[in-house]
VEXDREN-2710 file (C-alpha; in Angstrom, 1 decimal):
% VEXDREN-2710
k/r/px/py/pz
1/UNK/0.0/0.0/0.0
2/UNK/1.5/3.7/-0.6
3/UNK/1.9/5.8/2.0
4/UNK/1.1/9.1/2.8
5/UNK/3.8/10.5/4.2
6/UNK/7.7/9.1/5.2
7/UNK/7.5/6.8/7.9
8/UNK/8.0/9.1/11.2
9/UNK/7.1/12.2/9.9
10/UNK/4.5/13.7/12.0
11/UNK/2.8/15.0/9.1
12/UNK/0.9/18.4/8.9
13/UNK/-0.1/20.3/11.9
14/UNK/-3.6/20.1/11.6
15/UNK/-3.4/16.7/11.3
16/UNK/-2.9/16.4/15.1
17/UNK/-5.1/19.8/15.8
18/UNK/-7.9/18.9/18.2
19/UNK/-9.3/22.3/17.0
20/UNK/-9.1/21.7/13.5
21/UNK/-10.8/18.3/14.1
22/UNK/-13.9/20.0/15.9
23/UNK/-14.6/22.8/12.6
24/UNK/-14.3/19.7/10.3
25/UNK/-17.3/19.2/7.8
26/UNK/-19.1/16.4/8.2
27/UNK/-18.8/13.8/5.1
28/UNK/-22.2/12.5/4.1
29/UNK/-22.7/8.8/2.4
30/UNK/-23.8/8.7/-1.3
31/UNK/-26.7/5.9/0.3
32/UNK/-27.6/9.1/3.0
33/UNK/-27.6/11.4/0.2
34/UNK/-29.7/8.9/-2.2
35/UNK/-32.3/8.4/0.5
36/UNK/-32.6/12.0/1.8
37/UNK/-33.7/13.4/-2.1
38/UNK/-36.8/12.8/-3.4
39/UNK/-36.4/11.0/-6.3
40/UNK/-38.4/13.6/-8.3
41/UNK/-37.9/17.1/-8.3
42/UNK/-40.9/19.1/-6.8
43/UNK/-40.8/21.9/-9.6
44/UNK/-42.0/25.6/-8.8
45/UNK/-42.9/26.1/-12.4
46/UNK/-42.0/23.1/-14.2
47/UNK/-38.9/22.9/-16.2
48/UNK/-37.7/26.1/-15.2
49/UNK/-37.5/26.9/-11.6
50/UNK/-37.4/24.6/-8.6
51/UNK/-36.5/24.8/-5.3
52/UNK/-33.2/24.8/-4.5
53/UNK/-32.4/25.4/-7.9
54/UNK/-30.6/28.8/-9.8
55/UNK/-32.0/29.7/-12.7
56/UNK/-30.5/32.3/-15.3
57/UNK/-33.1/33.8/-17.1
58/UNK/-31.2/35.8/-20.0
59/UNK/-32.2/38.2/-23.2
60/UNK/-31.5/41.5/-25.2
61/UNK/-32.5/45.3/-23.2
62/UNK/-36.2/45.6/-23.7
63/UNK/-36.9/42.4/-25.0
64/UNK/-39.8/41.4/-22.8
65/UNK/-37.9/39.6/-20.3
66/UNK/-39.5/41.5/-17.4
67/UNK/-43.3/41.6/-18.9
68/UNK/-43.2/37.4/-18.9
69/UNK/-41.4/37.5/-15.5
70/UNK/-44.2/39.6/-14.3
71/UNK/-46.5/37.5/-15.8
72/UNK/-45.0/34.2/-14.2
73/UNK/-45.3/36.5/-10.6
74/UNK/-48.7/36.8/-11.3
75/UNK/-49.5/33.4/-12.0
76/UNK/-47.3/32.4/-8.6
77/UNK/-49.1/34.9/-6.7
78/UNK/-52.9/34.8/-7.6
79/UNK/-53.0/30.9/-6.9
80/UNK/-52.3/29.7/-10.5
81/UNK/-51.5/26.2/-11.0
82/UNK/-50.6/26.3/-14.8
83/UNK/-48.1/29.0/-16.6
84/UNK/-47.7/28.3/-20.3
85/UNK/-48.7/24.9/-20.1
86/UNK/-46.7/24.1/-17.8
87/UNK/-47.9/23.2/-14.1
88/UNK/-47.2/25.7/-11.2
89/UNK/-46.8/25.1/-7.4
90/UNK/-48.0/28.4/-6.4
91/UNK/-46.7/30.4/-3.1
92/UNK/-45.5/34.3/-2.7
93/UNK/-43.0/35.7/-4.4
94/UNK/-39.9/37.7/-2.7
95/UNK/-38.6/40.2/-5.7
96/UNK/-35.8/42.3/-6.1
97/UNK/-36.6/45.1/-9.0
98/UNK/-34.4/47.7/-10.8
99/UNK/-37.5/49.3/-11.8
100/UNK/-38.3/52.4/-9.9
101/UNK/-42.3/53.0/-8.5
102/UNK/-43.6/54.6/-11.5
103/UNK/-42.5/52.1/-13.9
104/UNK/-43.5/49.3/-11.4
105/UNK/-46.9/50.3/-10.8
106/UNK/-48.5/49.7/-14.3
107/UNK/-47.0/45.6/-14.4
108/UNK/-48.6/45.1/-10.9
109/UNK/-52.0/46.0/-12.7
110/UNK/-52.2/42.1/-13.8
111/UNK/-51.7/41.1/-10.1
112/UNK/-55.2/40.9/-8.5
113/UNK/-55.2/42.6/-5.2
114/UNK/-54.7/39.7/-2.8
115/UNK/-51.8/38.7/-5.2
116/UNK/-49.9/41.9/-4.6
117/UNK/-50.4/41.3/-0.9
118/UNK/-48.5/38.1/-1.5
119/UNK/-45.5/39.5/-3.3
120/UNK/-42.8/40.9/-1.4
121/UNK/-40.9/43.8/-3.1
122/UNK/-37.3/45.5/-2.6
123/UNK/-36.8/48.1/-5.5
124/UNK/-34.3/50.8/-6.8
125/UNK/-36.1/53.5/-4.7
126/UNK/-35.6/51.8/-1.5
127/UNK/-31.9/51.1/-1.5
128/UNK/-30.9/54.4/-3.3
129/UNK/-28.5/55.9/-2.7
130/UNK/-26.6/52.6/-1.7
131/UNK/-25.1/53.0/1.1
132/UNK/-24.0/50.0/3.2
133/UNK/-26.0/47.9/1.3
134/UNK/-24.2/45.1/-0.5
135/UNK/-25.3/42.2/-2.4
136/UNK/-24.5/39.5/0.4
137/UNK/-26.6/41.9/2.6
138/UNK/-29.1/41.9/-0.2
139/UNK/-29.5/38.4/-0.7
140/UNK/-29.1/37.5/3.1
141/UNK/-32.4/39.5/3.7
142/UNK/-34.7/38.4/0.8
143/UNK/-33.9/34.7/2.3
144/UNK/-35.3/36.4/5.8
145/UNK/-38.1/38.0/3.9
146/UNK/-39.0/35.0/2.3
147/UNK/-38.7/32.5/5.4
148/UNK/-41.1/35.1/7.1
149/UNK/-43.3/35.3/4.2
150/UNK/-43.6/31.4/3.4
151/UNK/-42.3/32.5/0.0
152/UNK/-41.8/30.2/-2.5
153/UNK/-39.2/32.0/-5.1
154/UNK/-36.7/34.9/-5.0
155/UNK/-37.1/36.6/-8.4
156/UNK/-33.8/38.9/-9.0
157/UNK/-34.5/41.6/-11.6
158/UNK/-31.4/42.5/-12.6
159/UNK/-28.5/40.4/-11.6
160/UNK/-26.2/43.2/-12.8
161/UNK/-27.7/46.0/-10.9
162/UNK/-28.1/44.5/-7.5
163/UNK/-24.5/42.1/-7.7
164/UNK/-23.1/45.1/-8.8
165/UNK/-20.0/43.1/-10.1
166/UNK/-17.0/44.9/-11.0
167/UNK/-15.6/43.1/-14.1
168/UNK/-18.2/40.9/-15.4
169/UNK/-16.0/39.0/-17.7
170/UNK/-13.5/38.0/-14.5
171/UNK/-14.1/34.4/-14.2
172/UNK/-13.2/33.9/-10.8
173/UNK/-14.8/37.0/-9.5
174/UNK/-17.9/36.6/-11.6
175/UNK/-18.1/32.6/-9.8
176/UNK/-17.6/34.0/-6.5
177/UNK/-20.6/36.9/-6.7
178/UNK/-23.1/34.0/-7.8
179/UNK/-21.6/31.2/-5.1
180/UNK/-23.6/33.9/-2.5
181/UNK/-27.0/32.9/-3.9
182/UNK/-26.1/29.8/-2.4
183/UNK/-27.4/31.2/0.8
184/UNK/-30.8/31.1/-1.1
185/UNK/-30.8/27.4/-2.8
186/UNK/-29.8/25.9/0.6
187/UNK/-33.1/27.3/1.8
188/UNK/-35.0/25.5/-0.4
189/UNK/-35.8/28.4/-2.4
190/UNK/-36.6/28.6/-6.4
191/UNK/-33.9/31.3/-7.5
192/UNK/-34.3/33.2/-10.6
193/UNK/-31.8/35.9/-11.9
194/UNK/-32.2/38.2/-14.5
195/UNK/-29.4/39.2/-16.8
196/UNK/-29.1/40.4/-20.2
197/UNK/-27.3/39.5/-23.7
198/UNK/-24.6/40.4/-25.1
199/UNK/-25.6/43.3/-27.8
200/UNK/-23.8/41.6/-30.6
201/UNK/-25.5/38.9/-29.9
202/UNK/-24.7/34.9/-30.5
203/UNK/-26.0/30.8/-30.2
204/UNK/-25.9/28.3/-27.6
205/UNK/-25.5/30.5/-24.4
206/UNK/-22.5/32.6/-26.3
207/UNK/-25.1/35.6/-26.3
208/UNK/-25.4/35.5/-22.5
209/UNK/-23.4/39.3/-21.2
210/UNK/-20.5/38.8/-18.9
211/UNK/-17.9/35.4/-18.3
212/UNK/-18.6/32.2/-18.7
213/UNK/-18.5/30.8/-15.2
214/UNK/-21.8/32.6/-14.8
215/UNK/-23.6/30.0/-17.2
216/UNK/-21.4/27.1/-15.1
217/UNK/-22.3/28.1/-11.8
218/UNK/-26.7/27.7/-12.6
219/UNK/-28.5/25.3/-12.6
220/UNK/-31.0/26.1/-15.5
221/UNK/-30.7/28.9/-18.2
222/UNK/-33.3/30.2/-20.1
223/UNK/-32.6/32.3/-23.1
224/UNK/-35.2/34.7/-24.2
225/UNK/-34.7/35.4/-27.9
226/UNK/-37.1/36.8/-31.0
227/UNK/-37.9/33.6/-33.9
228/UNK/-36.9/34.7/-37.4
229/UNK/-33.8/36.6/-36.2
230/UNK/-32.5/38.6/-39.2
231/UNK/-36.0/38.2/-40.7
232/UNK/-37.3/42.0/-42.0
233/UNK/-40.4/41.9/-39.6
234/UNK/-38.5/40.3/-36.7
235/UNK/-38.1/43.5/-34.8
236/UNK/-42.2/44.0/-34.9
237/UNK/-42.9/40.8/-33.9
238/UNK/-44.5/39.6/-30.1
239/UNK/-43.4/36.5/-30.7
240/UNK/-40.7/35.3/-28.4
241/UNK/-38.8/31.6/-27.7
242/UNK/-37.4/30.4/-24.6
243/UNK/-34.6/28.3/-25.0
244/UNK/-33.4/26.3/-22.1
245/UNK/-30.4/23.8/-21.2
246/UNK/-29.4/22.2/-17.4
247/UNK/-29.1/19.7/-15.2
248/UNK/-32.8/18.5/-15.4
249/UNK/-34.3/16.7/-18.5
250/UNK/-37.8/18.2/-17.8
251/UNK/-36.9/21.7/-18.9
252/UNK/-38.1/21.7/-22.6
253/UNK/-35.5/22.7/-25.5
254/UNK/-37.4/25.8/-26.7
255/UNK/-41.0/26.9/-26.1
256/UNK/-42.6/29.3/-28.7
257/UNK/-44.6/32.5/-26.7
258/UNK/-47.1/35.2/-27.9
259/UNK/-47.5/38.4/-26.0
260/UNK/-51.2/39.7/-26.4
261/UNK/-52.9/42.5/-24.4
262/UNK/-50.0/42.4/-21.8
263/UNK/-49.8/38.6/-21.2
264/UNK/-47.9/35.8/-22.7
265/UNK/-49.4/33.2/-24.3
266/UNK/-47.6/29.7/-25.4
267/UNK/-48.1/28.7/-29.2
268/UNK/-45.7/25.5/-29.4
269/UNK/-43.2/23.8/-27.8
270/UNK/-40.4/21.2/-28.8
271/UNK/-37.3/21.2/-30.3
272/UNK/-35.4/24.4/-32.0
273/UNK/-36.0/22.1/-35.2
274/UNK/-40.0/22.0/-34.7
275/UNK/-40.1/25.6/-33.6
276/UNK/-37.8/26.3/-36.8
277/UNK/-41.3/24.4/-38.9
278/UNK/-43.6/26.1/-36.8
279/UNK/-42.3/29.2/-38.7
280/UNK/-42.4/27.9/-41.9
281/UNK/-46.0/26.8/-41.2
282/UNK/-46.6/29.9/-40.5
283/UNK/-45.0/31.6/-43.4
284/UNK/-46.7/29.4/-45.7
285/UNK/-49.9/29.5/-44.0
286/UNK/-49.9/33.5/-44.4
287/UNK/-49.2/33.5/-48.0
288/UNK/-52.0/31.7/-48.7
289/UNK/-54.5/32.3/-46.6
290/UNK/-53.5/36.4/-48.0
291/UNK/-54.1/34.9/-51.5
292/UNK/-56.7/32.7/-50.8
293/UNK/-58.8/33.7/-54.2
294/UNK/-56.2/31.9/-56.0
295/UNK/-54.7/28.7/-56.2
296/UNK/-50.6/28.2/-56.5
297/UNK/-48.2/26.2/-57.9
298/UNK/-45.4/24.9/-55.4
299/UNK/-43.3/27.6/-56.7
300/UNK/-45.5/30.6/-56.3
301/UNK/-45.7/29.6/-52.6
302/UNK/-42.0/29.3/-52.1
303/UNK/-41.2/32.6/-53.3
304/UNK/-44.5/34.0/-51.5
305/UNK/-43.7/32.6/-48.3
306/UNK/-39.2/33.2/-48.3
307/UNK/-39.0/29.4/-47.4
308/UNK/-36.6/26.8/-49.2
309/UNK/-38.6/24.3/-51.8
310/UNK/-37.8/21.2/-49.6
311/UNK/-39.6/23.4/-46.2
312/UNK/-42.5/24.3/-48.0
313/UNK/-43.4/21.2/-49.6
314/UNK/-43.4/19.6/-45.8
315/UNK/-45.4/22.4/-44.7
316/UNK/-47.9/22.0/-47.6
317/UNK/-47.7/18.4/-46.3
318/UNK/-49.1/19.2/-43.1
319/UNK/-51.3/21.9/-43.9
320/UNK/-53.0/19.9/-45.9
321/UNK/-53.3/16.8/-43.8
322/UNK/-54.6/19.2/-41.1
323/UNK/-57.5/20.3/-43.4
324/UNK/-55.9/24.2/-43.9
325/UNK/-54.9/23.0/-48.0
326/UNK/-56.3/21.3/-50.3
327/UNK/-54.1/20.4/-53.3
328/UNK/-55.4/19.2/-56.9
329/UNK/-53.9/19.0/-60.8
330/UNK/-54.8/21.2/-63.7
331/UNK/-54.1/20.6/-67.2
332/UNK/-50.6/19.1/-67.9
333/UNK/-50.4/17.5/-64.1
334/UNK/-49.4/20.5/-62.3
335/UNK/-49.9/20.3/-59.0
336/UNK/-52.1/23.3/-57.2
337/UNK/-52.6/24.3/-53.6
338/UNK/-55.2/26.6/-52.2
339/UNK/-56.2/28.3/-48.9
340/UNK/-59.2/26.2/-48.2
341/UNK/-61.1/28.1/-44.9
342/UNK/-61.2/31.5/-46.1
343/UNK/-62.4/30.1/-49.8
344/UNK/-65.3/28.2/-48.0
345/UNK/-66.0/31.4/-45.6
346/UNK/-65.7/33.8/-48.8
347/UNK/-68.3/31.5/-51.2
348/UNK/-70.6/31.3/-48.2
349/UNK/-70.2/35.1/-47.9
END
């Protein structure tokens, strides 16, 4: 067997420290850790925040990050147990807000009143100027307000402005402000940050602002981007995906939102490649249900709708199987589609 150390050398002082021995952790057996956890999680909002459990929540300045988030707080507070299709475990929310009075006031309006008096609130107004107010301080009394308040989630709104971090591209430093929120996991709280991306953009978490430790040191990240980037109408549209990755196989790849009269609305959800048809669908779908009066040959509808051949000949595919299009030949065998619930509606007319 190797040894440790040469035979008769004392080894390391603490070795032999009676003191040291006392402040020493206590190691835990994988069989104690297997049979203290539940073998399934008991989600908050299922997929995306859980207790115990970090959760990033990224997307661009202004991008409706805050207006679902609000929505979600809603949902938590008011008793709801769905939120986009997905099930809730409802309880009060402890938040942490940017967002000064006046521009808090009107996204409380979808909060009934007993819902507000179940969400706990620590904005910009009452820590300014910020004076002995740190963000361990910060995040040690939310975990106090929420213990109080049988809260269920701590919703952070923005990371940046309340960790206040230096250098956000510093690795270690960036790992270190995060490892505080610790504080709020071991509580068995659902913890939910807010932080933005990166202006120029980017894929696969590269868009998220700041180092890369931040990403490692979550559990769950949830990017909030606009489908169709690049497209000419992308910048009008409400549409939004949430794109998430972790540790947990129940948090869906990308889920395909709508934002109507101030509340978000979910239209699909799947894989990026589904949501990728879902806009195709859609694109074909428009073009000709707009040109309904007509019938098209495959071409016409690939340069109506800006999809490739091979995308739009699927998506006729379903359309038609779903009863939208119907398809027949004219003379020489061309094939022909046309819009078919607007023709019926406009020959009834």
């Amino acid at each position: 067997m190797a040894t440790l150390m040469p035979a008769g050398d004392p080894g390391p002082e603490w070795a032999s420290d009676p003191e040291a021995n006392v402040a020493r952790k206590r190691y835990r057996s994988g069989q104690e850790v297997f049979e203290a956890t539940p073998a399934e999680i008991d989600w908050c909002w299922h997929g995306y925040a859980a207790p115990g459990v970090i959760t990033l929540f990224a997307g661009r300045h202004k991008g409706g990050k805050s207006t679902l988030l609000f929505n979600l707080v809603a949902a938590m507070c008011d008793g709801e147990t769905t939120f986009l299709g997905h099930t809730l475990d409802p309880g009060p929310v402890v938040l942490l807000t940017e967002e000064g009075d006046q521009s808090l006031r009107p996204k409380l309006e979808i909060i009934t009143e007993q819902g507000r008096a179940n969400l706990r609130v620590l904005g910009r107004v009452d820590v300014t100027p910020r004076v002995n107010y740190d963000w361990a301080t910060a995040v040690r009394d939310a975990g106090l307000e929420a213990l109080e308040h049988d809260a269920r989630m701590v919703l952070i709104d923005t990371f940046a402005f309340w960790a206040e971090v230096a250098n956000e591209n510093d690795n270690s430093l960036m790992q270190a402000v995060v490892a505080v929120l610790g504080e709020l996991s071991v509580q068995g709280l659902a913890v939910v940050i807010v932080h933005h991306s990166r202006k120029e953009g980017g894929d696969e978490g590269d868009a998220i602002r700041g180092a890369s430790s931040l990403q490692g040191a979550v559990d769950i990240i949830v990017e909030m981007v606009k489908p169709g980037a690049g497209d000419e109408d992308s910048d009008s549209t409400t549409e939004r995906e949430l794109r998430a990755k972790g540790r947990f196989p129940e948090s869906p790849e990308a889920m395909r939102v709508k934002l109507t009269e101030g509340r978000y609305e979910r239209i699909g959800e799947g894989t990026r490649a589904q949501m990728r048809n879902l806009d195709i669908l859609g694109k074909v779908s428009d073009f000709l249900a707009e040109n309904w009066a007509e019938t098209h040959e495959i071409g016409a509808v690939v340069e109506g709708s800006s999809c490739k051949r091979e995308s739009t000949r699927k998506a006729l595919v379903t359309l038609e199987a779903d009863g939208l299009v119907e398809s027949f030949k004219k003379q020489r065998g061309k094939k022909v589609y046309r819009w078919v619930t607007t023709t019926m509606e406009g020959e009834d007319g």
